[in-house]
N, C-alpha and C positions, 0 to 999 in steps of 0.2 A: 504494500500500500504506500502510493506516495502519500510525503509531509500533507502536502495540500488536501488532501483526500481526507487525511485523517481530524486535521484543524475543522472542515466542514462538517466530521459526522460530529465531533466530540459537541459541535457550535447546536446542530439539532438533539442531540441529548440534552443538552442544558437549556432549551429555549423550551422545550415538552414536557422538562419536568419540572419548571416553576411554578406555585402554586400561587394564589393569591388573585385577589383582583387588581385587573392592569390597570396604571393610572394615564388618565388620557391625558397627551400631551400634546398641545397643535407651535404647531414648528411654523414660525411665519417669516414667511422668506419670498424672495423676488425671481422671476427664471435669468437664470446667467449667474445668478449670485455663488463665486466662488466659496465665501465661508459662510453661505449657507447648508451650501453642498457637503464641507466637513461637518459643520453642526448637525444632520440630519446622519452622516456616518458615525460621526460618535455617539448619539443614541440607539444608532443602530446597535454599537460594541456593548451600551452600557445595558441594552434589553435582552442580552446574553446572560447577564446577573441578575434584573429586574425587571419584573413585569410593567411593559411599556405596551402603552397604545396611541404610535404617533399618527398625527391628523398632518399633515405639508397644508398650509394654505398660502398659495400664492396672494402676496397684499392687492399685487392690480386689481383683482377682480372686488376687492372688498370697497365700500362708502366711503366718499374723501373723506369723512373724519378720522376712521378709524384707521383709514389708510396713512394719513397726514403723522396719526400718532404713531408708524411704526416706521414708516418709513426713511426715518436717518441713522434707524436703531439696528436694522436687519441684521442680522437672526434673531429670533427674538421667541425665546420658549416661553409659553401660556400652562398653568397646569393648575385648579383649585385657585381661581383666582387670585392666581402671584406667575410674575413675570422675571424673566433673567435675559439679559441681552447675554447673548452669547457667541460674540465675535470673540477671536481670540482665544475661549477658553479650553484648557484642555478638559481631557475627559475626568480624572478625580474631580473636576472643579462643579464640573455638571452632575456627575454623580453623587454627589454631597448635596446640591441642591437638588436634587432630586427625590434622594431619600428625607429630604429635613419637609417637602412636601407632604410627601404620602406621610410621614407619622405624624404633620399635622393636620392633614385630613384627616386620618384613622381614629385621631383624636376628638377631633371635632365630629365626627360621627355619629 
Protein backbone atom coordinates (compact mmCIF):
# COMPACT_ATOMS: atom_id res chain seq x y z
CA UNK A 1 0.00 0.00 0.00
CA UNK A 2 1.27 3.26 -0.89
CA UNK A 3 1.87 6.34 1.89
CA UNK A 4 -0.89 8.09 0.16
CA UNK A 5 -3.36 5.36 0.03
CA UNK A 6 -2.86 4.61 3.50
CA UNK A 7 -3.18 8.60 4.86
CA UNK A 8 -6.66 8.47 2.85
CA UNK A 9 -8.10 5.36 4.55
CA UNK A 10 -6.63 6.07 8.14
CA UNK A 11 -8.58 10.03 7.17
CA UNK A 12 -12.02 7.98 6.50
CA UNK A 13 -11.63 5.84 9.62
CA UNK A 14 -11.52 8.80 11.61
CA UNK A 15 -14.08 11.17 9.85
CA UNK A 16 -16.83 7.77 10.48
CA UNK A 17 -16.13 7.40 13.78
CA UNK A 18 -16.66 10.70 15.35
CA UNK A 19 -19.54 10.82 17.34
CA UNK A 20 -21.22 13.94 18.32
CA UNK A 21 -23.39 16.57 16.63
CA UNK A 22 -21.53 18.43 13.94
CA UNK A 23 -21.32 22.09 14.53
CA UNK A 24 -22.37 24.19 11.58
CA UNK A 25 -20.00 26.36 10.37
CA UNK A 26 -20.46 28.69 7.00
CA UNK A 27 -17.07 29.66 5.80
CA UNK A 28 -17.60 33.04 3.93
CA UNK A 29 -15.52 33.71 1.32
CA UNK A 30 -15.24 35.25 -2.39
CA UNK A 31 -14.58 32.99 -5.70
CA UNK A 32 -10.62 33.45 -6.42
CA UNK A 33 -10.06 34.09 -2.96
CA UNK A 34 -6.65 32.54 -2.22
CA UNK A 35 -6.84 32.33 1.67
CA UNK A 36 -10.02 31.44 1.57
CA UNK A 37 -9.35 28.44 -0.33
CA UNK A 38 -6.61 27.52 2.77
CA UNK A 39 -9.25 28.46 5.35
CA UNK A 40 -11.80 26.09 3.86
CA UNK A 41 -8.75 23.25 3.71
CA UNK A 42 -7.85 23.76 7.03
CA UNK A 43 -11.36 22.91 8.34
CA UNK A 44 -11.24 20.41 6.06
CA UNK A 45 -7.94 18.95 8.23
CA UNK A 46 -9.44 20.04 11.44
CA UNK A 47 -13.17 17.89 10.63
CA UNK A 48 -10.68 14.99 10.71
CA UNK A 49 -10.75 15.52 14.66
CA UNK A 50 -14.18 17.27 14.89
CA UNK A 51 -17.38 17.09 13.89
CA UNK A 52 -17.79 19.87 11.26
CA UNK A 53 -20.60 20.99 9.03
CA UNK A 54 -19.18 23.51 6.70
CA UNK A 55 -21.75 25.76 4.76
CA UNK A 56 -18.97 27.84 1.72
CA UNK A 57 -21.19 30.98 1.14
CA UNK A 58 -19.81 32.88 -1.45
CA UNK A 59 -20.47 36.93 -0.20
CA UNK A 60 -21.44 38.08 -3.88
CA UNK A 61 -24.50 36.44 -3.89
CA UNK A 62 -25.59 37.73 -0.30
CA UNK A 63 -27.42 41.69 0.43
CA UNK A 64 -25.17 44.66 0.37
CA UNK A 65 -25.28 45.00 3.94
CA UNK A 66 -24.21 41.81 4.87
CA UNK A 67 -22.02 41.61 2.04
CA UNK A 68 -20.42 45.20 2.98
CA UNK A 69 -19.81 43.72 6.57
CA UNK A 70 -17.65 40.88 5.27
CA UNK A 71 -16.20 41.97 2.61
CA UNK A 72 -12.62 43.53 3.70
CA UNK A 73 -12.71 40.65 6.33
CA UNK A 74 -12.79 37.58 3.97
CA UNK A 75 -12.47 34.53 5.33
CA UNK A 76 -14.49 34.81 7.74
CA UNK A 77 -15.94 31.75 9.91
CA UNK A 78 -19.68 32.07 11.38
CA UNK A 79 -20.50 29.37 13.97
CA UNK A 80 -23.35 29.92 17.05
CA UNK A 81 -23.26 33.31 16.54
CA UNK A 82 -19.60 34.30 16.85
CA UNK A 83 -17.39 35.07 14.16
CA UNK A 84 -13.39 34.79 13.55
CA UNK A 85 -11.67 36.34 10.54
CA UNK A 86 -9.45 33.81 9.50
CA UNK A 87 -6.92 35.01 7.20
CA UNK A 88 -3.77 34.03 8.05
CA UNK A 89 -4.53 31.74 10.74
CA UNK A 90 -3.11 28.41 11.15
CA UNK A 91 -4.94 25.48 11.87
CA UNK A 92 -4.21 25.15 16.12
CA UNK A 93 -5.55 28.73 15.94
CA UNK A 94 -8.89 27.71 14.20
CA UNK A 95 -9.01 24.62 16.19
CA UNK A 96 -9.09 26.34 19.58
CA UNK A 97 -11.78 28.53 18.25
CA UNK A 98 -13.53 26.02 17.34
CA UNK A 99 -13.64 23.90 20.05
CA UNK A 100 -14.07 27.14 22.67
CA UNK A 101 -17.58 27.25 20.31
CA UNK A 102 -19.06 24.04 20.50
CA UNK A 103 -18.55 23.94 24.54
CA UNK A 104 -20.05 27.18 24.42
CA UNK A 105 -22.94 26.18 22.64
CA UNK A 106 -23.16 22.75 24.52
CA UNK A 107 -23.24 24.93 27.40
CA UNK A 108 -25.74 27.01 26.45
CA UNK A 109 -27.88 24.40 25.45
Amino acid sequence: MRRGDLGRALALVRRRTLSGTPLHIRLMERDGCHLCAEAHRALRRIALDVPLEIERVDIAALATPERDRYELRIPVLVAAGEELDAAGLEDPAIMRWVRDVRDRSARGA
